[in-house]
TIVO-2410 file (N, C-alpha, C; in nm, 3 decimals):
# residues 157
REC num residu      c1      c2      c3 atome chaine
REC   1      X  10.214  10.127   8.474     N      A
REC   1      X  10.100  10.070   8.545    CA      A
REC   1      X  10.141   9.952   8.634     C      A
REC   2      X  10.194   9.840   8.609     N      A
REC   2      X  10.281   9.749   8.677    CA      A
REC   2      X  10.352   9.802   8.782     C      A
REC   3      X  10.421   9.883   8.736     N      A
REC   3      X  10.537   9.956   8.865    CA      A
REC   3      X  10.421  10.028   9.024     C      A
REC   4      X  10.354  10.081   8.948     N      A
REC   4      X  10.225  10.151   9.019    CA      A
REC   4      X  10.161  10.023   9.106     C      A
REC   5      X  10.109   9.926   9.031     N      A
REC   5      X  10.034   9.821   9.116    CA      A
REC   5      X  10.144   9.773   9.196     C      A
REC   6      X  10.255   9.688   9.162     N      A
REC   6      X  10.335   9.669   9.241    CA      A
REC   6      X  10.379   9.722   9.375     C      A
REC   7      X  10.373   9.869   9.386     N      A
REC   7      X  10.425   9.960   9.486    CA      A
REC   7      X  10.282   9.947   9.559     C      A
REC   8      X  10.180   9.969   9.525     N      A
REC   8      X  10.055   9.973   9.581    CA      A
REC   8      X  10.077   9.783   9.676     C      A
REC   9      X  10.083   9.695   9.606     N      A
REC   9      X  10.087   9.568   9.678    CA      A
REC   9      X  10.191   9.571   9.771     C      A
REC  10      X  10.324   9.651   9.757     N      A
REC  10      X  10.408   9.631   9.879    CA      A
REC  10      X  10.387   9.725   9.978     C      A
REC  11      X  10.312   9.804   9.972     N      A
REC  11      X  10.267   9.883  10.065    CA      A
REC  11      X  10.155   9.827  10.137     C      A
REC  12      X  10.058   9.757  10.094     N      A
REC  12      X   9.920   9.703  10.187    CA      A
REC  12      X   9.971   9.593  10.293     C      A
REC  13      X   9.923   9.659  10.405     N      A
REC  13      X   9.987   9.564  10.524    CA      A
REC  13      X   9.921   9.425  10.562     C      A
REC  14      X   9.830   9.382  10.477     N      A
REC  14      X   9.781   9.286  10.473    CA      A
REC  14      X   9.864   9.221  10.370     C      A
REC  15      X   9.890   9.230  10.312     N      A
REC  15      X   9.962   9.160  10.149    CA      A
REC  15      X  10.070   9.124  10.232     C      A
REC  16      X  10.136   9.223  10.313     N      A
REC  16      X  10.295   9.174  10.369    CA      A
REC  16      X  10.290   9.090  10.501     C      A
REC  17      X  10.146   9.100  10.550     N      A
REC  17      X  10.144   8.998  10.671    CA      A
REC  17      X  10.158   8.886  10.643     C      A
REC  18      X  10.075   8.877  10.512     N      A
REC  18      X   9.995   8.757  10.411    CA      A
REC  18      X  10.175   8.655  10.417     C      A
REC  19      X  10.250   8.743  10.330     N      A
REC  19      X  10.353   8.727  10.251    CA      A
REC  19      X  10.454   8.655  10.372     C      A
REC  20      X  10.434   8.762  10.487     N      A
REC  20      X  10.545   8.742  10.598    CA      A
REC  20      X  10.528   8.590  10.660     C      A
REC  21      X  10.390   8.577  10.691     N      A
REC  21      X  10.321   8.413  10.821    CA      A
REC  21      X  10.349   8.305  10.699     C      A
REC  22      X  10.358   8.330  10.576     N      A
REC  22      X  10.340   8.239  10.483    CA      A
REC  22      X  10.448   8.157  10.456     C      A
REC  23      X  10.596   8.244  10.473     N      A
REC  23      X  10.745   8.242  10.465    CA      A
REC  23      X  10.762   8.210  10.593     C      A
REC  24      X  10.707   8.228  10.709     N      A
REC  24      X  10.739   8.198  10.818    CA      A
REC  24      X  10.717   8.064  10.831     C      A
REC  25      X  10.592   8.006  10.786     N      A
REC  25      X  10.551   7.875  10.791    CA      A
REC  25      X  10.593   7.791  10.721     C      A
REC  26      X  10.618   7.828  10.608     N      A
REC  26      X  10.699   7.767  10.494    CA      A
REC  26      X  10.824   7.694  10.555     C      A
REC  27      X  10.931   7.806  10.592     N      A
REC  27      X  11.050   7.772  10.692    CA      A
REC  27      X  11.057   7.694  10.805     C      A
REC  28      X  10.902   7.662  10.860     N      A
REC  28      X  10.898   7.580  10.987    CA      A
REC  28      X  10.940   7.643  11.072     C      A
REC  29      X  10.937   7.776  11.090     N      A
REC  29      X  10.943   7.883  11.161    CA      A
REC  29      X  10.832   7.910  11.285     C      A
REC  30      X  10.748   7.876  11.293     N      A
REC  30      X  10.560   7.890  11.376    CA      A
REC  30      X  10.592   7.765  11.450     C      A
REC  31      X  10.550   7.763  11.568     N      A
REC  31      X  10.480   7.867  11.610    CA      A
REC  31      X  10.601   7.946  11.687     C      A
REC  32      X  10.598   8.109  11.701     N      A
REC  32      X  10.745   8.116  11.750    CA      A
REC  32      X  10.686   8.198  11.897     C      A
REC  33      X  10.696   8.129  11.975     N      A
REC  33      X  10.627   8.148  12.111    CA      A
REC  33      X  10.622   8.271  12.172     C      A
REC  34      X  10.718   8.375  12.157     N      A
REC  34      X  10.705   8.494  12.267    CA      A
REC  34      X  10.644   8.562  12.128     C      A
REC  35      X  10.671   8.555  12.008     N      A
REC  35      X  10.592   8.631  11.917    CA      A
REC  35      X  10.453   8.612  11.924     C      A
REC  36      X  10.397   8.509  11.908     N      A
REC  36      X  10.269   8.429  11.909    CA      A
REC  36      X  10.195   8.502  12.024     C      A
REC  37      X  10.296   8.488  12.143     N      A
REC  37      X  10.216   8.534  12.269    CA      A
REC  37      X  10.146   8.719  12.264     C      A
REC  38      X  10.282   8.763  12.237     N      A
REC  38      X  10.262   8.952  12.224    CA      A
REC  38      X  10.126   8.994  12.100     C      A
REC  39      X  10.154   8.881  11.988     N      A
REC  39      X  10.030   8.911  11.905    CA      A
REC  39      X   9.928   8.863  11.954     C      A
REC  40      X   9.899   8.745  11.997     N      A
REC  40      X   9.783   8.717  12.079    CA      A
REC  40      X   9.708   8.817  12.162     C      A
REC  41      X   9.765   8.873  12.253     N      A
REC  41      X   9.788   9.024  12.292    CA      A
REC  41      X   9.728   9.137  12.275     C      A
REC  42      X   9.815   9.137  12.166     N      A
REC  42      X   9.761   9.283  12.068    CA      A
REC  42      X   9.640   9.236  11.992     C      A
REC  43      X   9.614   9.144  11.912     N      A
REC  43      X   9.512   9.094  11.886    CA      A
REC  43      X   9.365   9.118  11.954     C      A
REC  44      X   9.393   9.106  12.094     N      A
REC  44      X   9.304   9.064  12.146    CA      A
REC  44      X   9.207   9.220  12.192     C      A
REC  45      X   9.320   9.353  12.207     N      A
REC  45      X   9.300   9.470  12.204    CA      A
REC  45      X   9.252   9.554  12.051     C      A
REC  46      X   9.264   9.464  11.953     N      A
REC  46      X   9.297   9.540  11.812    CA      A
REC  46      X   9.107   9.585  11.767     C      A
REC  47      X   9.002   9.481  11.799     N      A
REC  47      X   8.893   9.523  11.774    CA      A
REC  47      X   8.829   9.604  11.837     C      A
REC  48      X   8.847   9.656  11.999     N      A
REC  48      X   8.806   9.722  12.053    CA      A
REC  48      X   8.837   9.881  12.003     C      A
REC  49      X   9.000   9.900  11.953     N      A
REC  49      X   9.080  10.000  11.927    CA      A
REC  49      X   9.008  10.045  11.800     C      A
REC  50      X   8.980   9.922  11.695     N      A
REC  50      X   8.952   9.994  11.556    CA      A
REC  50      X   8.801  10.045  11.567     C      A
REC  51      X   8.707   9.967  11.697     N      A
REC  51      X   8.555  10.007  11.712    CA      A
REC  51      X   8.552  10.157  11.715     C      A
REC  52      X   8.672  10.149  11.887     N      A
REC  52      X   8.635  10.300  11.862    CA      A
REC  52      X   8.684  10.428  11.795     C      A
REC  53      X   8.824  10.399  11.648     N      A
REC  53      X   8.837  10.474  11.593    CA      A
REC  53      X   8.762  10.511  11.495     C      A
REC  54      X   8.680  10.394  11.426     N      A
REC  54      X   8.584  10.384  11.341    CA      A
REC  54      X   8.409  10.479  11.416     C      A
REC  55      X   8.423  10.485  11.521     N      A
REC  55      X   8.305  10.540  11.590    CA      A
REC  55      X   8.328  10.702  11.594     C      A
REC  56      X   8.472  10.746  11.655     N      A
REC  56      X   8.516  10.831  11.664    CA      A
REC  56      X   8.510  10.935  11.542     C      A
REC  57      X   8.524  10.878  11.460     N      A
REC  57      X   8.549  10.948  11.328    CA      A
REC  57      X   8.418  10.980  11.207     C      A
REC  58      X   8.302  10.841  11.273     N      A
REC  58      X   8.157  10.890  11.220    CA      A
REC  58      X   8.142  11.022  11.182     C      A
REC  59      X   8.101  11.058  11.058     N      A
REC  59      X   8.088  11.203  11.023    CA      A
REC  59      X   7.909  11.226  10.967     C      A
REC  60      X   7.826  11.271  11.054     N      A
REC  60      X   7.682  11.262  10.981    CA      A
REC  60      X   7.669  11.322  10.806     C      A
REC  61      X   7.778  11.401  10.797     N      A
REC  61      X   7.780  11.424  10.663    CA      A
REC  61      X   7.776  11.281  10.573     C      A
REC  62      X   7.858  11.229  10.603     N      A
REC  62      X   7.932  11.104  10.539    CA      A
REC  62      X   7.807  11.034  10.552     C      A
REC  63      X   7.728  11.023  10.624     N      A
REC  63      X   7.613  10.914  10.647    CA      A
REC  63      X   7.513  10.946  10.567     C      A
REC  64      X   7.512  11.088  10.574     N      A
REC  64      X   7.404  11.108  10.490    CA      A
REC  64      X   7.436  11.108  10.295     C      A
REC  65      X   7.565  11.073  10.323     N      A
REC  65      X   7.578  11.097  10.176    CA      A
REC  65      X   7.607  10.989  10.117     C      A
REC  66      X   7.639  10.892  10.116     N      A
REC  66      X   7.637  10.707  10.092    CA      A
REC  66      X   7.504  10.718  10.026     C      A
REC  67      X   7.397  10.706  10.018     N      A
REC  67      X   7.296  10.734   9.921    CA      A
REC  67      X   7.282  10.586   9.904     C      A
REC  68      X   7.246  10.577   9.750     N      A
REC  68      X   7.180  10.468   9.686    CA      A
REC  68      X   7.307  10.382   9.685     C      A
REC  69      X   7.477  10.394   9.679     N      A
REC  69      X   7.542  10.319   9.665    CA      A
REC  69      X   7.555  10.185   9.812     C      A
REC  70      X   7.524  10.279   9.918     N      A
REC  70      X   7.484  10.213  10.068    CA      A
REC  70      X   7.363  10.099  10.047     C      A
REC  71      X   7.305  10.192   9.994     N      A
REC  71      X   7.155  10.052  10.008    CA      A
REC  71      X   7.153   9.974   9.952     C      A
REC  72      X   7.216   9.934   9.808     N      A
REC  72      X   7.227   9.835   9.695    CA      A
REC  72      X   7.337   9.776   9.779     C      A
REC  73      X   7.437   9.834   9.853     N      A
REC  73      X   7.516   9.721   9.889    CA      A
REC  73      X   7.462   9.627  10.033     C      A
REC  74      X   7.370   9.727  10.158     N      A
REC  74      X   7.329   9.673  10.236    CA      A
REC  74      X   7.207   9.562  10.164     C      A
REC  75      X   7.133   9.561  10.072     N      A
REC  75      X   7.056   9.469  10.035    CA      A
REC  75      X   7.131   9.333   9.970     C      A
REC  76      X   7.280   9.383   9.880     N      A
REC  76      X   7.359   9.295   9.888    CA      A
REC  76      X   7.371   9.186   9.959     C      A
REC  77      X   7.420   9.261  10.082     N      A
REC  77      X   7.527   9.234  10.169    CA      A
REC  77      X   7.405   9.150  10.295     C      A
REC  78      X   7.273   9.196  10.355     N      A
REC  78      X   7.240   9.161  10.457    CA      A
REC  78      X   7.086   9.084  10.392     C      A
REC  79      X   7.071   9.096  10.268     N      A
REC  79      X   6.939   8.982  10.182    CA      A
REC  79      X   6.995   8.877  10.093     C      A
REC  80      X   7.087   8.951   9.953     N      A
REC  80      X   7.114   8.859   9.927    CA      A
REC  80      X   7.207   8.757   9.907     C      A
REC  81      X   7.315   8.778   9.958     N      A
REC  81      X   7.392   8.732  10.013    CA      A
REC  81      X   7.376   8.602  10.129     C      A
REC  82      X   7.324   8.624  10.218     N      A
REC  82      X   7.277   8.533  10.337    CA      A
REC  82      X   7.154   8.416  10.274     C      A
REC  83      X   7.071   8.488  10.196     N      A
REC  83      X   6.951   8.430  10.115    CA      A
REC  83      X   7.031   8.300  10.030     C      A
REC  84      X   7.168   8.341   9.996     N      A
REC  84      X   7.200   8.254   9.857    CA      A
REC  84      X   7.295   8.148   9.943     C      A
REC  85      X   7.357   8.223  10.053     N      A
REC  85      X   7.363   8.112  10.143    CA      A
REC  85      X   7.278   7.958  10.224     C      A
REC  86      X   7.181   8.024  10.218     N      A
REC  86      X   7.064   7.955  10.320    CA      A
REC  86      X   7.002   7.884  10.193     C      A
REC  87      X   7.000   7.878  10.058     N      A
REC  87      X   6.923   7.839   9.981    CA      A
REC  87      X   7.014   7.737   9.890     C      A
REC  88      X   7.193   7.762   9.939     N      A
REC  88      X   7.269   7.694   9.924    CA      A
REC  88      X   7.257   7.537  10.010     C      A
REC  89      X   7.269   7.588  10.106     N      A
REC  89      X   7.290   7.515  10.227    CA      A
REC  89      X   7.110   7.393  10.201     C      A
REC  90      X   7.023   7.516  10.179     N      A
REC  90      X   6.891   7.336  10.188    CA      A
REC  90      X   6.934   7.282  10.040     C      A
REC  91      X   6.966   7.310   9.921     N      A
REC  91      X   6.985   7.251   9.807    CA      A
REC  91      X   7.107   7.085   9.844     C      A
REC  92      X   7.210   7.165   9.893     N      A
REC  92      X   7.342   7.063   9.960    CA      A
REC  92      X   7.274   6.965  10.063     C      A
REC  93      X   7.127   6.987  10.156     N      A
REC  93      X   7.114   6.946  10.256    CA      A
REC  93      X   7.179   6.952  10.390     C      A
REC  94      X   7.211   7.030  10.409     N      A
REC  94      X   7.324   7.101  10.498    CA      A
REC  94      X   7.198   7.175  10.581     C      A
REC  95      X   7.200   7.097  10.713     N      A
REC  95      X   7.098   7.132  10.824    CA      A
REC  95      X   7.152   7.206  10.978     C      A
REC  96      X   7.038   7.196  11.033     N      A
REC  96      X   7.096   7.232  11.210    CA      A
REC  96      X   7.246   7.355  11.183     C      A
REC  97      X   7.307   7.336  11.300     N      A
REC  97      X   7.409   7.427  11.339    CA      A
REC  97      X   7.493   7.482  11.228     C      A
REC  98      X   7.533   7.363  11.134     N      A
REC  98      X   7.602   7.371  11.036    CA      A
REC  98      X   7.565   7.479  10.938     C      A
REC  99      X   7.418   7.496  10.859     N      A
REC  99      X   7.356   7.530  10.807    CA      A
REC  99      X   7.364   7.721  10.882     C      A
REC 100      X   7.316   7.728  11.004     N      A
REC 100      X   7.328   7.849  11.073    CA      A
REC 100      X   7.443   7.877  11.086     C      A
REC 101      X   7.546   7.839  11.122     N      A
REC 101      X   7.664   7.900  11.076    CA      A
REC 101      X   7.723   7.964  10.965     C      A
REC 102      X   7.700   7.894  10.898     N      A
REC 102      X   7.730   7.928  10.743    CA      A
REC 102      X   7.697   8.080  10.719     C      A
REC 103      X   7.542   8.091  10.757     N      A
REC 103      X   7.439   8.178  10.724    CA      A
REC 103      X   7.507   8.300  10.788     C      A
REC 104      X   7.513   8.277  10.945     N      A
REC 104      X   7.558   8.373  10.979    CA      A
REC 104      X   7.653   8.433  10.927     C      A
REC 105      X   7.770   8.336  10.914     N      A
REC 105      X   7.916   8.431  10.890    CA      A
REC 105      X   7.897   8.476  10.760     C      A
REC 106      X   7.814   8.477  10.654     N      A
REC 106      X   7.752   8.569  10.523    CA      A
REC 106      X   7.681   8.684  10.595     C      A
REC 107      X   7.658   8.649  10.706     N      A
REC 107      X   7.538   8.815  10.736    CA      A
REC 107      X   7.633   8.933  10.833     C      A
REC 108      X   7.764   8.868  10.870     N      A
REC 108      X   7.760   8.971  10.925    CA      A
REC 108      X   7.859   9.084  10.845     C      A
REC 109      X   7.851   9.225  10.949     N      A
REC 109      X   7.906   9.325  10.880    CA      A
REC 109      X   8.059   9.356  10.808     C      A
REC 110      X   8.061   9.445  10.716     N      A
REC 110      X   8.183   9.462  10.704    CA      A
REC 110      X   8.265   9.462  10.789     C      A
REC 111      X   8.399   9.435  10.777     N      A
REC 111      X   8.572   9.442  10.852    CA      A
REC 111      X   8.576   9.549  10.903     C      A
REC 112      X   8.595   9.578  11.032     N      A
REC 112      X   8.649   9.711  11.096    CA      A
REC 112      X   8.771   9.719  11.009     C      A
REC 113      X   8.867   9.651  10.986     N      A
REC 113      X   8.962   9.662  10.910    CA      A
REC 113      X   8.975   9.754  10.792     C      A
REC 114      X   8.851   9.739  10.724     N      A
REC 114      X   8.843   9.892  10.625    CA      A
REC 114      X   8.876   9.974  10.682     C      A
REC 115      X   8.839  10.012  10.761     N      A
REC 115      X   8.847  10.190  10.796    CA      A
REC 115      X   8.995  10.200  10.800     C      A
REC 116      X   9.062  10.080  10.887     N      A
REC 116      X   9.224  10.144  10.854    CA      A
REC 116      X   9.261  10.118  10.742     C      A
REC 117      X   9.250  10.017  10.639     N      A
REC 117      X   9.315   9.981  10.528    CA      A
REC 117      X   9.282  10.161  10.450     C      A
REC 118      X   9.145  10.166  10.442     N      A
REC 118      X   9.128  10.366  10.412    CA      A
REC 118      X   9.172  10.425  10.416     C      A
REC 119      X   9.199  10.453  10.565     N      A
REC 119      X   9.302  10.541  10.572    CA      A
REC 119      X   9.436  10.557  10.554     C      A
REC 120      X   9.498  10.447  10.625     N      A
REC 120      X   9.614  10.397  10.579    CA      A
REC 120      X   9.668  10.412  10.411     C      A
REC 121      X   9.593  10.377  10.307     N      A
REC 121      X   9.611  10.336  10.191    CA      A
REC 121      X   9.531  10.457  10.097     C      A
REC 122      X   9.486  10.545  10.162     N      A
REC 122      X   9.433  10.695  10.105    CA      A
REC 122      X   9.292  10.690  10.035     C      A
REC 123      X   9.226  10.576  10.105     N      A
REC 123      X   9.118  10.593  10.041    CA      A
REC 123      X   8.970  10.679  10.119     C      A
REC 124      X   8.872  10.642  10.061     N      A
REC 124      X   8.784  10.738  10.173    CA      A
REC 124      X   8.711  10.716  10.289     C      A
REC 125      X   8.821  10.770  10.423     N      A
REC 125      X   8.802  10.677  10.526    CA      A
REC 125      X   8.646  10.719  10.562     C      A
REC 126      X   8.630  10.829  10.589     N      A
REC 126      X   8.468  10.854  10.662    CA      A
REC 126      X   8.404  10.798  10.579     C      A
REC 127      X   8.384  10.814  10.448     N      A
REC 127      X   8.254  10.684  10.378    CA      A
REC 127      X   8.245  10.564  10.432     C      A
REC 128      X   8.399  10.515  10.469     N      A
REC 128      X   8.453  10.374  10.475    CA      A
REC 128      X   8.351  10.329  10.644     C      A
REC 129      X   8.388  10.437  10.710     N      A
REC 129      X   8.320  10.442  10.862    CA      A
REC 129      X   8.212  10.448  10.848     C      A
REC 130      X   8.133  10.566  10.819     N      A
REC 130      X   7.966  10.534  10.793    CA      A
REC 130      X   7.913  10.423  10.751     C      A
REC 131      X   7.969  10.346  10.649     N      A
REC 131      X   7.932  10.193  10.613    CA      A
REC 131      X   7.941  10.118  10.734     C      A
REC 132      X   8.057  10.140  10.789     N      A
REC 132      X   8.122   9.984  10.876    CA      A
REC 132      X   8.003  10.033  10.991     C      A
REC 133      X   8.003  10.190  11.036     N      A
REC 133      X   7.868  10.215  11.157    CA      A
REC 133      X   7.699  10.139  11.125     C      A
REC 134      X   7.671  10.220  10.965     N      A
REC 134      X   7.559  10.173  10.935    CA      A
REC 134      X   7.474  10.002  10.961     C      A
REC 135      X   7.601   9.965  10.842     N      A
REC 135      X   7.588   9.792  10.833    CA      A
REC 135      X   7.597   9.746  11.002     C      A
REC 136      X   7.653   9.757  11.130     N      A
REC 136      X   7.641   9.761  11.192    CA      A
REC 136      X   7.528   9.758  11.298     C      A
REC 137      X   7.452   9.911  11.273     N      A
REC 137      X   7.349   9.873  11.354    CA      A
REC 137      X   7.286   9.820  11.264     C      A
REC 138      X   7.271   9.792  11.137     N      A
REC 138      X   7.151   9.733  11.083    CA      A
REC 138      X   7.136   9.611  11.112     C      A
REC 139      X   7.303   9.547  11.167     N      A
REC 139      X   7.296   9.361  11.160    CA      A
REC 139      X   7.291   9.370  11.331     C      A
REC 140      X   7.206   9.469  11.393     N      A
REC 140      X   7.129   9.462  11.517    CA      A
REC 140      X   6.992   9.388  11.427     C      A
REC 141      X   6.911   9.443  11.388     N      A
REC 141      X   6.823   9.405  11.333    CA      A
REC 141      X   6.843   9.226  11.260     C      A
REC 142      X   6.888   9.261  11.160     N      A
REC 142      X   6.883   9.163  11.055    CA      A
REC 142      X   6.965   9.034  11.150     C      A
REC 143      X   7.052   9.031  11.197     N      A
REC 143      X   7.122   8.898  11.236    CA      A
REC 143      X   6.979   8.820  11.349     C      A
REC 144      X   6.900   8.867  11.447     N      A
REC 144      X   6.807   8.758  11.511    CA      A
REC 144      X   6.733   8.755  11.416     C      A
REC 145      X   6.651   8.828  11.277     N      A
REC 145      X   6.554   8.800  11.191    CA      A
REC 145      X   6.651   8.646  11.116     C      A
REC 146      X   6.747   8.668  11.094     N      A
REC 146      X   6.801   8.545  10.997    CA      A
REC 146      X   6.865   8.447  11.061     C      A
REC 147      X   6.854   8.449  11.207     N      A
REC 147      X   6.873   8.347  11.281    CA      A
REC 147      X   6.745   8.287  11.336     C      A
REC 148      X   6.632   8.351  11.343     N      A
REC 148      X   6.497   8.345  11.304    CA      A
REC 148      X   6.473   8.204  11.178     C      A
REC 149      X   6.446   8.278  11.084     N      A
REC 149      X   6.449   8.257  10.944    CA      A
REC 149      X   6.538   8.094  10.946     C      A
REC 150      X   6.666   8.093  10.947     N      A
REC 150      X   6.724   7.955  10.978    CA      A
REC 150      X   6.708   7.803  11.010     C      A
REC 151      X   6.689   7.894  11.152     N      A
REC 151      X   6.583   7.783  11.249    CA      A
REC 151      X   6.456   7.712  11.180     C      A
REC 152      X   6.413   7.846  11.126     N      A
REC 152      X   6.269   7.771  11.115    CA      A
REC 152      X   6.298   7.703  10.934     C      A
REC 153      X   6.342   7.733  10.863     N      A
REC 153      X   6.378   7.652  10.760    CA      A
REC 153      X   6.512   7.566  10.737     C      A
REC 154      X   6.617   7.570  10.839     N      A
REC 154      X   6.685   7.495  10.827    CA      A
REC 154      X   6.721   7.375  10.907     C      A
REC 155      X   6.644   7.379  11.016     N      A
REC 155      X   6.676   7.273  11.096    CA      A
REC 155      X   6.661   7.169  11.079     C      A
REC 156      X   6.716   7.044  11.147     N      A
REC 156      X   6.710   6.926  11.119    CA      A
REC 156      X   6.591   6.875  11.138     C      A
REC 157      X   6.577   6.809  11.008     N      A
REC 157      X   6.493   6.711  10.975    CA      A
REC 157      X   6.480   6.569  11.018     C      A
***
């Protein structure tokens, strides 16, 4: 089981990015300029690329089949979640911009990044996509209602 998890952690390309910038920085290695620049770069192309592989690959099967495990997590994910934020934030007194920020970055959607870590790592990418699509358009909806919502209970006093 060890040997198993182990191989599983040196394989996730997040764990080794993690591992790699960490050793890099450690060494006083950063910022290392033509690297910095090319990732900047690629970076800057990487969300557009995963939008539309994640779009591409939408399967209406897959959408329709997320079921009840989709909705317990979108109520999670886009009520209570943001709710425990915002109810955080007036308890702390934590107002104005500060307060809406917070809120927001709890409301919005899952990581395009799933869908490749999915696939990549053999898990189930079209479920993984129907979520990242769903939650998506839903935080069309839900993100001006709870920037709504904010305003009118969190602003400065």
């Amino acid at each position: 089981m060890p040997r198993l998890l182990s191989g599983a952690l040196v394989r996730n390309p997040l764990i080794g990015s993690i591992v790699l910038g960490s050793g890099l920085n450690l060494l006083g290695l950063t910022p290392i300029i033509l690297v910095s620049d090319v990732v900047g770069m690629l970076s800057q192309a990487a969300l557009p690329l995963v939008l539309l592989a994640v779009g591409a690959s939408v399967r209406l099967e897959a959408i329709r089949s997320v079921g009840m495990t989709f909705v317990m997590s979108a109520v999670a994910r886009f009520v209570v979640f943001p709710l425990t934020i915002g109810v955080m934030c007036w308890w702390f007194d934590i107002r104005g911009l500060p307060a809406l920020v917070a809120v927001l970055f709890g409301l919005v959607p899952t990581a395009t990044s799933g869908y490749a870590l999915a696939r990549q790592l053999g898990g189930d990418a079209d479920r993984m996509s129907a979520y990242i699509t769903m939650q998506t358009i839903l935080s069309v909806v839900s993100l001006p209602v709870c920037v709504w919502l904010s305003q009118l209970y969190l602003s400065q006093s």
